[in-house]
Every structure is written in C-alpha cells, then in structure tokens.
N, C-alpha and C positions, 0 to 999 in steps of 0.2 A: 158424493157417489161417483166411481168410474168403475173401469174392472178392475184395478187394483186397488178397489176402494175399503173401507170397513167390512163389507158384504159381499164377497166376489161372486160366490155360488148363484149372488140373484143376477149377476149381469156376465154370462157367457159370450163369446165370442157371438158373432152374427149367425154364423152359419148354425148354429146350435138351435138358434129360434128364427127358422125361417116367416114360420106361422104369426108371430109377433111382429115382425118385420112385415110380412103383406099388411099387418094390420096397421100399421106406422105410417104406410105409402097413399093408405086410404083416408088419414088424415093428414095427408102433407097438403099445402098448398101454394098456387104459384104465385111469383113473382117476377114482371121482367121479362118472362117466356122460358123462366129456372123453376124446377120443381123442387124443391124445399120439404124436407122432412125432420122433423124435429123427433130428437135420439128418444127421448123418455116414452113415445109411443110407443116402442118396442117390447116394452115389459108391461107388463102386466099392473094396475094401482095399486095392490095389494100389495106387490115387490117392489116399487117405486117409494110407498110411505114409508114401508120398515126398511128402506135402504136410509133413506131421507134422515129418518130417525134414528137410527141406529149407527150415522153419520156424526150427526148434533152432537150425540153422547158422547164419540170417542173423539170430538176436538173442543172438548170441555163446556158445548154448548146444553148442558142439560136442563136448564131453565126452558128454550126453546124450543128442544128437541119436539114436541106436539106442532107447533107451529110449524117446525121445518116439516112436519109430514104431511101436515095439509096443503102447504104451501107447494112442495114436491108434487100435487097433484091438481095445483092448478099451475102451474108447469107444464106440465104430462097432456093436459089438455084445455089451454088459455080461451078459448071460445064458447066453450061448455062449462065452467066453472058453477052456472046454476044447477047443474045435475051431480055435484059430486056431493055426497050427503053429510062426508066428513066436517064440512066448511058451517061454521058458524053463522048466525044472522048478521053479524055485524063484522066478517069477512065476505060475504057476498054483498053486502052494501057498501063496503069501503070498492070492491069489485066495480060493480056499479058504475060506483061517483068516475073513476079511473076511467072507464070507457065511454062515459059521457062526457066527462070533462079533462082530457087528456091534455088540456093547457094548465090544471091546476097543479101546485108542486107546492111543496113547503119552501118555507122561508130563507130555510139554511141552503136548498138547491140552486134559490135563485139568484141569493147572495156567492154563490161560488160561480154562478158564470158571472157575475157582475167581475170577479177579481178575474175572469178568463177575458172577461171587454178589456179591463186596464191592460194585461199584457199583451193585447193584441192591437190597441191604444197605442202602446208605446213602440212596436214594428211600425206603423204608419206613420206617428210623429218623428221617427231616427230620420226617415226616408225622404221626408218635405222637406226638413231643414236645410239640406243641402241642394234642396230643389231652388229655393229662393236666394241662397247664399251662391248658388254658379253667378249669379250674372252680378256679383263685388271679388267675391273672394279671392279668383284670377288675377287682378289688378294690385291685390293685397299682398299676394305673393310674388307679382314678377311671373306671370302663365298666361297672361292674357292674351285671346286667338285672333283678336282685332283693336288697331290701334284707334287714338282717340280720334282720328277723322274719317273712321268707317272702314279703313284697308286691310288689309288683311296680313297680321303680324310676319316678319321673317321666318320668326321659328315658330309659325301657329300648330305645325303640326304636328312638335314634338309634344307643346304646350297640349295640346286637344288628349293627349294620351296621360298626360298627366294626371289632366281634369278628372277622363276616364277612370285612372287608377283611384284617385279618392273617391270617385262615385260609387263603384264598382266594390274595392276593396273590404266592406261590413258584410255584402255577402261573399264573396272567395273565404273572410275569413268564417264566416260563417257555417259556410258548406266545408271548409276543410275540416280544421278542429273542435271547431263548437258544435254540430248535430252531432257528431259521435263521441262528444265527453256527456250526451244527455243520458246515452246507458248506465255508465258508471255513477251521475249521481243522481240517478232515478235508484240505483240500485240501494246504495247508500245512503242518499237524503231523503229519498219521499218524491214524490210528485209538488208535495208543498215545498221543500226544503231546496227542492233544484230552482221551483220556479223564484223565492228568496232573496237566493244567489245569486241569479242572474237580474233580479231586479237593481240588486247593489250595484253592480257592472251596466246597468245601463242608465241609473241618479249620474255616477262617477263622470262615467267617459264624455257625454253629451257637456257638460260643465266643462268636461279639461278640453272639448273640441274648440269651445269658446273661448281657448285663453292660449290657443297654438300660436307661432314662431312663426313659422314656415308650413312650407306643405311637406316636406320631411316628419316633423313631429303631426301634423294633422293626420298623415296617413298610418303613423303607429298609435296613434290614441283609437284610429275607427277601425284598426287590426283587432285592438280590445273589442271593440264595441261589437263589432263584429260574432265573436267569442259569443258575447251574454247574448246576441240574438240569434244566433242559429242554435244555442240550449234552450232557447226559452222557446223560439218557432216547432219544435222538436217535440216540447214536451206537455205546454199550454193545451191544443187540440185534444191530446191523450187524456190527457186531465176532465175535459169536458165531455169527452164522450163518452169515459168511462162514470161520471156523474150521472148522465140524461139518462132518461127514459124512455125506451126504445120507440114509442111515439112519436115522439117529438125531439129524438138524438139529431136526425140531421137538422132541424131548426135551430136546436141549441148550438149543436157544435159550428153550425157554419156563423155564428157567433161571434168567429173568432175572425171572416172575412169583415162583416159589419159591421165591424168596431177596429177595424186595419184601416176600413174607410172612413171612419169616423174619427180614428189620429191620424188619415191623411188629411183629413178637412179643418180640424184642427191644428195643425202645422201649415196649414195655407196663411189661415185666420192671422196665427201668430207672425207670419214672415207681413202678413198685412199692416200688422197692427204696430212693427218698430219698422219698417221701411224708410221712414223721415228723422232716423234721430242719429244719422250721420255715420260715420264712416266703420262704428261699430253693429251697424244692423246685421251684418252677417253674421259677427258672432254673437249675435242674439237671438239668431234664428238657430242655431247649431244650437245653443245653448238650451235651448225650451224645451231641448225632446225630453230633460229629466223630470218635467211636472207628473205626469202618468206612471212615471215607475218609482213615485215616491209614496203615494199612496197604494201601489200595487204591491211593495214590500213591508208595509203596515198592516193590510189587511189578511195578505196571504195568511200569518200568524193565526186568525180566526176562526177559515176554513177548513172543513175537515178533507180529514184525507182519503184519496181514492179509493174505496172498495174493494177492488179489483188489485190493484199495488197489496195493501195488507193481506189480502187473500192469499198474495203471492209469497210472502212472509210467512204464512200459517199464524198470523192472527187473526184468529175467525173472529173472538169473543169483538175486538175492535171492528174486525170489518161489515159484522150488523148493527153493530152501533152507529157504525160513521152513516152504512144505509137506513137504517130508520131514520136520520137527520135527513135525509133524502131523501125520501118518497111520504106518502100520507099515514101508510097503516102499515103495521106488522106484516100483515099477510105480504103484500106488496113488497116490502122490502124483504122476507125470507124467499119469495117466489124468484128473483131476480138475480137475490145471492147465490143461490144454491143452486139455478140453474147457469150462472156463470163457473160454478165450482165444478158441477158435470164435468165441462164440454173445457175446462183447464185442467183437469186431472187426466181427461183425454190426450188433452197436447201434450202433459208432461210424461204421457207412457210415450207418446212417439218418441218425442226428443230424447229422450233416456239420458237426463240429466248433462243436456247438450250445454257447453259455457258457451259464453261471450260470441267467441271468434266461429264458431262452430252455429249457431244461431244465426251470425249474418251470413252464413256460408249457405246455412238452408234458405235463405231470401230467394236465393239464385239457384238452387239443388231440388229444393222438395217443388211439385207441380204443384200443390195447391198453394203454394208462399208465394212459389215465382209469378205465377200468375196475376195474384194480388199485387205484388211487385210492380210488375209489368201496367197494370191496369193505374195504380196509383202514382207510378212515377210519369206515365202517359198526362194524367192531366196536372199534374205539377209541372213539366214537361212545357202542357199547352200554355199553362198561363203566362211564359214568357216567352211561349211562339206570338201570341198575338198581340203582343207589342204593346201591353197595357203598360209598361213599365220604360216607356218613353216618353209618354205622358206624366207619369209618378215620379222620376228621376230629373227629366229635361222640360216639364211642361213652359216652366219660364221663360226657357232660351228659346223651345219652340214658336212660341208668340212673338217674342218679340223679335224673333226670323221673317215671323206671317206681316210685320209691320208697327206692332205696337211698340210704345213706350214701356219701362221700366215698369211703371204705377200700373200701366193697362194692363202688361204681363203677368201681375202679381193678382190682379183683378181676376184675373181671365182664369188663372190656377187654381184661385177659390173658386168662381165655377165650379171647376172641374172636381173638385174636389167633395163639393153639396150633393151634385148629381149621384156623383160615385156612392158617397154612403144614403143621401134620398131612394136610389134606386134597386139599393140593397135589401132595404126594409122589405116590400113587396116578397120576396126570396126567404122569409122565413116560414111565412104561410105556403109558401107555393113547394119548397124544398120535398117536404114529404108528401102531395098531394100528386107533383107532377113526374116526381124522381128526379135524379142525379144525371143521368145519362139523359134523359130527355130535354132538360133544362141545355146540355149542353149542345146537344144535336140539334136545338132550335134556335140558341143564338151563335153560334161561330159564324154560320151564315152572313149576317149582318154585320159583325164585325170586320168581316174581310170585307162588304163590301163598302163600307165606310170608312175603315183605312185606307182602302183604296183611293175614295172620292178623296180624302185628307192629303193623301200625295200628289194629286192629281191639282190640288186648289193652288200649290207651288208655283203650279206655271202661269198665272197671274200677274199681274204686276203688284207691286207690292203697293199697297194702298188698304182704304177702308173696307172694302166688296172682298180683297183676300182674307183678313182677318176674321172679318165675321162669317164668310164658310169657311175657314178653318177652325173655329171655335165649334159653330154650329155641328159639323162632322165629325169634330174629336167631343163631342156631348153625347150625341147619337150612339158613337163608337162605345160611349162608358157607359149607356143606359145599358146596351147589349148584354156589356160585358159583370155587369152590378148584378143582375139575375140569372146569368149562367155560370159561366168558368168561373167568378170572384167567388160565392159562397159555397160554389162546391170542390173549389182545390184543397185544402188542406182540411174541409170535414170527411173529405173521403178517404186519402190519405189516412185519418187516424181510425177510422172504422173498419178498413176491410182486413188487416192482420188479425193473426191469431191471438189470443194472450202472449203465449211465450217468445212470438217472435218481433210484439210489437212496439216495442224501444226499437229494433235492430227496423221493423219495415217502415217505422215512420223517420227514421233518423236516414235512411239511406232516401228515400220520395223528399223529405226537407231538405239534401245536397242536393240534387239533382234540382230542384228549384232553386237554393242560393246559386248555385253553380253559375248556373246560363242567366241569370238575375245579374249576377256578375259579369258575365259575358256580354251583356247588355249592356251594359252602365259603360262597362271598360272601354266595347266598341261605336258603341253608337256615335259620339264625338266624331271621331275617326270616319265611320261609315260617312254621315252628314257631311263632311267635309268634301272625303271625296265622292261623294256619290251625289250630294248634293241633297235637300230633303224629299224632293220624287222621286229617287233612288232608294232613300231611305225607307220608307211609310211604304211604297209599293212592295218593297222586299216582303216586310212584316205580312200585308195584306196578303202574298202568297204563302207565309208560313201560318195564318189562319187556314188556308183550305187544306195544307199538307196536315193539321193538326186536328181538323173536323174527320180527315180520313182514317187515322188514327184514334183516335176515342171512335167512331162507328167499328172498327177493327177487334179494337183491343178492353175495352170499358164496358163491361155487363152493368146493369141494373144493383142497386144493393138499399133501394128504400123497405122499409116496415122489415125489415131483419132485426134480429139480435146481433149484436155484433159477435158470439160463436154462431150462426147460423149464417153465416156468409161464410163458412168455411164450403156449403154446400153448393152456393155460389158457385165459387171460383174451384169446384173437381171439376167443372168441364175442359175438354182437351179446348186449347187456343183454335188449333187447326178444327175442330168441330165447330166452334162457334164463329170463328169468320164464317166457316159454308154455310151456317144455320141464316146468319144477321146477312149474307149476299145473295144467296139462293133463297131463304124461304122469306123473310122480313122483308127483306128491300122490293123484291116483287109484291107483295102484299100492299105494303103501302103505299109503291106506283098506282096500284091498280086501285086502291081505295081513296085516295085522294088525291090523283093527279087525273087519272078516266074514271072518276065518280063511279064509280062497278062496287058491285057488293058482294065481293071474292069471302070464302069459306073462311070462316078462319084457320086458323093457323094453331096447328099443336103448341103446347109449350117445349122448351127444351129441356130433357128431364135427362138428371143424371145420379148413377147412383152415388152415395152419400159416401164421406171418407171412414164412415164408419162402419160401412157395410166391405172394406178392405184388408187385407192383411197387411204386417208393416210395409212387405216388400213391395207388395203394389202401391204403397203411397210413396211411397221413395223411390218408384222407379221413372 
C-alpha cells in the first residue's frame, strides 16, 4: 500500500485528510522525548484492509490476500489489536503469546543470527591475530623497534610505521573499497550471497597471512582481507536487523558487537594456546582467524534471505515465505511485511527511482538521511574516539610496556578479552529497556576516566604495582565500554536508515569507522613512541569526553521503533534538537538528579512526520 500503490484513491495526500491525521497524532506515542506517529492511522480500517488486500492480489499474493487485511489492521493499531473484530481467535492468541513473550522466535530466526555471531566472530578473530603476532613477527621480518638488549632500534621509527601499516591496513582497505562494493553485491547477490563471498575471502586470506615472505606480501594479502571485512561489516548488521523483531531488533542486532567480542576472545585464547611451539607461533595466530568463516560460509547456504532485500526485488510471494520462517504466526509475519511495504513504497515515491550514486548523494542532501547520517557515523565515529582499539590492536605490546613478560602479555589479552565479551552479554537485555543513547551517555563517562587513570599508571616504575593497575584500569575501561558504545555501534548504524537508502547509509557509517580504525592502528605505534604511552592513553581519554559531547549533540533515541518509523525520528531539524537536549533536558536532569528537585516534566519533542510533507519540503 503507498499512494502510488494498487489503491491510490484510498491514500490522498495529507492535506486532503486533515481529520485522519488529527486522528493519527492521538494515537502516536513517545519515545526519547520524539513523538512518533505511525502513517496507517491516518486512514480510516475499512481503507486500510481493502488497500492491504487489494495489495495482496495484485502482487500475486491472493492465497493471503485475507490475512494481509487483517494483518494491515493490526498494523494500523498494534496496541489494541483485541478490539479489532476482523482478527480471528487464534490471531489474537498468536498476538498474545508475541507480547508476552517477546524473546520467543522460531527456530530458523535464531539460527540466522547464530550465522550473523559467526561473521561477526570472524571481524574479532582477523583483529587478535595480529594482536599476539606484533610482539614476533617484527623480528621475522627485519622491523623490529627494539633491539635484543632492550634499546631502542636505529630505524625504530620508520620500523613503528611499518608495524602500523600492517595493523592498520584490513581497515583502510576496508573502508576504501570493501564497504562500498557491499551495494553492488547486495544488489546482485542477496544479503546471503554477499555475506558467502566475503566469507570465501576471509577462510583464504588469514591461511595465505600465515605463509607470508616479508611484510610486503603480508600487507597485500591483509589489502584482501581487508576487502571481505568491510563487505561483510557493511552488510551482516543489515541482515540482522532486517530479521529481528522490532522488540528485541536492538538485542539481536547488537549481536553482531557480542560475538566481535567473543572472536576477540577467541583469537586471544588461540595466540595463548600455540605461543610455545616456536618461531612459527605467529603465523599461527594470523592463521586461525579462517576457523569462524568456515563454517559461516557452510551455513549461510541454509538461511533464508532478508524480507526486506526480496521485497526490494518485488518478490513478495518469497518474501512472506522467508517471514513466516521468521516470526511464529502468519498474522505476525503479514503484520510486519506489509507494514514495512507501506513506509518502502513511501521512500520509493521520494526517491523517484534514484541509482546508486544519486542515493549516496541523498545520505548528505535529504534532512531526514543526513541526519541519520550524521547520528550514525557519530557513534561509529566514537568507537574509535575512545580508544577501545588500542587495547584490541596493541593490547600485547601494551603490557608488556606496563612490565610483563611475553607469556604475562598474552595472559593479560585474554583477560581483556573475557571481560570484553562477559560484559557484553548483560547489554542484550538492557539494549532495549534502557535505549541506545542512554546506554551511551552513561558509560563514556568512565571510560574517559579510566583511560585516563591508564595513562596516568605509565609514570610508575615499571614493576609488578604498574602492571597490575594498568591491567586493572584497562579492565574497568572494557567493562564500560562492553555495555555502551560496543553493542550499540554498529546496531545503530544498520537501523536508522531508510529502506532505500540503506546499503548506501550503512556502508558510508562502516567507512567512517574502518577509516579512523585504521588511523589507529596506522598511528598509534608512531604516537607511543613519540608521545610516549601517557601521552598516548591521555590523548584518547580526551577524545572520550570530545565524543560524549557529540552523541549528547547529535544521537536521538531510536529504541522500540520500527525501523521505518525512525524516519519520524530523525524529521527534527539538528539545530532544534541540540536547543531541545541543552536548554530543556540538560536543565531537567540537573535539577532532578544532581539538586534532588522534582522539576515538571518536560514536553516531548514533537515533530511533524515526513509524511505530513510535500516532496519539496523533504528535500529542502
């Protein structure tokens, strides 16, 4: 159904049905401090079923066509579904079960995020390997930044950029050419078929990393490697959120962070477990990351494909097939299809059959994209402002800086490594209970201030009492950061785009994180050197609080949305919601939790919906 749908007569312009529209606004409700109106209120149920159904029919779903009409009007109004009379016993009892038990899912859902852990599995384990492989592989090459009696190499400093470059170089290539070849074979493969391919490319390259030359050829094999993970960073998220059920989408999807921690913990384990078997243990840590992407490209074959992708296709008949594999009951899986059909049919009248290049144009052109934009590349952004990825990258070298041995260093990483995914878990339950934005504006706090203390622990002597507060405070630091910024970078990312522009919005928030991921890796070597590591860790500590300013700035709210209903999100102007979030919010919750006062509350922030606009107002 949209207005250029089967039925146009029943869906006018806004201005046409004022009267429907007041009624729409009466059933919107907040979120966040955003008032949220959902389009199908606007008409009437009687034009809602016969659109619904009269839909069905003309995209050859006429078996279903009943269901899409009942379904259409538990849609229209998801909270009252016991009062619509259309709905069968055994639709309002599937109903039910749904809203009481909003963690049950069928079999085949759960199995498709299980294949969305493996590829997120296999980003964690690329990234260890060469965590435990810096403190040999230097030597193996002819790079090493300190000679064998502790001094400090002639040419340590070209050596350190080297280092850099291979650390570095899986996201540069990542972010250059691999997030944006994910359009193209999303567009062509599938969301299974991308994620396949890039499985193939990361069994390959982690095996040929283990049988390198030089660091010449080591840094053109992780150019590849590079490649299949910023397709597959790109497209995995997408995949998973377009699966979940809007309950429990941010749970699922942020999925994809805890089980990045769970193959970073597992590529600890590994560099643990060959460290003693001699001068090839490096490349048998480099080697291991292809375990994860071997059965990731075995299984993909099984799952079904995105909903949302097929819909995009115009194969409807498959893409309620693929959702009833998905959800429990019919009802449920037409109620979810067809209301993602709406609010896509919506975006495809804006876009007026916009390609490729014209699509990523709108990221940065249309307000309601840019903003998503802006919000999403924000906390992609932050997660390598706060320096999690010097711990992820260099934790080994960093230890064995703070004083440890080899053995302790590799000890100390798996730590790091347990906490990081132990303290993920907690973050699945909490994700949609506590939101996105809040999770984040409660830990950057501590992160900055325990990076802090971590740089600060340098000036120490080096000894036992350094090591173990530096361990201690880079622990602290991951607990923070395991239930804030980790599980909501890249669930957020793939949820606040539109349908049509979200290849193009998530592949552009996945550069922008390989990028300065990269810029990390590259520098940091470099930095530590000359900065020293108080220098280093304190810098980061100050790009936590520049990056807490920014998400309170720039990052609305987007839990218990549909992901087309965070279109209505992200209409407010930017410059409205900084003065909303500094003038009305931040005085509020001075006043309520800092001087115990019990100030009024606080309106929400309400804005009209991009449906109540004409084109030119959404594109201006």
């Amino acid at each position: 159904m949209s207005d250029k749908g089967s039925n146009p007569k029943e869906f006018k312009s806004y201005q046409e049905h004022t009267e429907q529209a007041g009624d729409a606004r009466r059933g919107s409700h907040a979120v966040g401090n955003l008032q949220v109106v959902n389009p199908l209120q606007r008409y009437s149920p009687e034009s809602v079923a016969q659109s619904a159904k009269s839909w069905a029919e003309s995209v050859g779903l006429n078996e279903d066509a009943d269901l899409f009409a009942r379904a259409s009007l538990v849609a229209r109004d998801p909270d009252n579904y016991g009062a619509i009379p259309q709905l069968t016993d055994d639709d309002v009892a599937a109903l039910d079960y749904e809203k009481k038990h909003k963690w049950a899912g069928t079999k085949m859902l759960y199995f498709a995020m299980f294949i969305c852990a493996l590829g997120a599995a296999c980003q964690g384990w690329d990234q260890t390997g060469s965590n435990g492989a810096n403190l040999s592989f230097p030597q193996e090459f002819g790079i090493a930044t300190t000679l064998p009696n502790g001094e400090r190499a002639p040419n340590a400093d070209w050596n350190e950029w080297i280092i850099g470059i291979i650390n570095s170089v899986p996201y540069l290539a990542g972010a250059l050419p691999g997030v944006w070849l994910s359009d193209p074979l999303n567009h062509y493969l599938g969301r299974r078929g991308e994620i396949f391919l890039t499985a193939l490319i990361l069994i390959a390259t982690p095996i040929a990393s283990g049988f390198a030359k030089n660091w010449g050829s080591m840094i053109a094999i992780r150019i590849v490697m590079g490649i299949g993970i910023g397709a597959k960073a790109a497209t995995v998220p997408i995949y998973a959120a377009e699966m979940a059920p809007t309950p429990i989408r941010g749970a699922l999807t942020m999925g994809w962070q805890l089980w990045v921690c769970f193959g970073i913990f597992l590529g600890f384990a590994a560099n643990v477990v060959v460290k003693d078997v001699g001068r090839i243990a490096w490349r048998l840590q480099l080697g291991s990351a292809f375990i994860p992407a071997l059965p990731l490209a075995m299984f993909i074959y099984f799952s079904p494909e995105s909903p949302r992708w097929l819909m995009k296709k115009g194969r409807y008949q498959a893409a309620i097939t693929s959702m009833k594999k998905l959800r429990l009951h019919p009802i449920i899986a037409a109620r979810d299809l067809y209301y993602s059909h709406v609010l896509y049919e919506e975006e495809k009248a804006e876009a007026q059959g916009a390609g490729y290049i014209t699509r990523l144009v709108d990221c940065f052109r249309v307000p309601r994209i840019r903003r998503a934009n802006l919000a999403a590349s924000t906390v992609m952004l932050a997660q390598q402002m706060c320096g999690i990825n010097i711990i992820s990258f260099y934790s080994s070298t960093v230890f064995k800086e703070s004083g440890s041995s080899d053995t302790q260093a590799l000890y100390a990483s798996l730590g790091f490594g347990a906490l990081n995914f132990a303290f993920a878990i907690p973050a699945v339950f909490t994700i949609d209970t506590f939101g996105r934005r809040s999770l984040l504006l409660a830990t950057f706090p501590g992160m900055a201030i325990f990076l802090l203390a971590t740089g600060l622990v340098f000036l120490l002597p080096v000894g036992t009492l350094r090591l173990g507060l530096a361990a201690t405070f880079i622990y602290i630091f991951t607990a923070f950061y395991s239930v804030g910024e980790g599980p909501v970078c890249f669930m957020y990312g793939a949820e606040v785009f539109p349908t049509i522009q979200r290849e193009q919005g998530m592949a552009f928030a996945v550069f922008v994180n390989l990028l300065f991921a990269g810029v990390l890796g590259l520098t940091f070597p470099r930095m530590k050197g000359a900065m020293g590591p108080v220098g280093a860790f304190c810098f980061y500590a100050g790009m936590n609080v520049l990056a807490l300013i920014w998400i309170f700035l720039w990052v609305p709210e987007t839990k218990a949305l549909t992901l087309e209903e965070l279109d209505e999100v992200f209409s407010v102007p930017t410059k409205e919601y900084m003065s909303y979030q500094t003038k009305v919010w931040l005085p509020y919750m001075i006043k309520k939790y800092l001087c115990f006062q019990r100030p009024t509350p606080i309106p929400p922030l309400t804005s009209k919906s991009r449906f109540d606009r004409t084109d030119s107002q959404q594109y201006a």
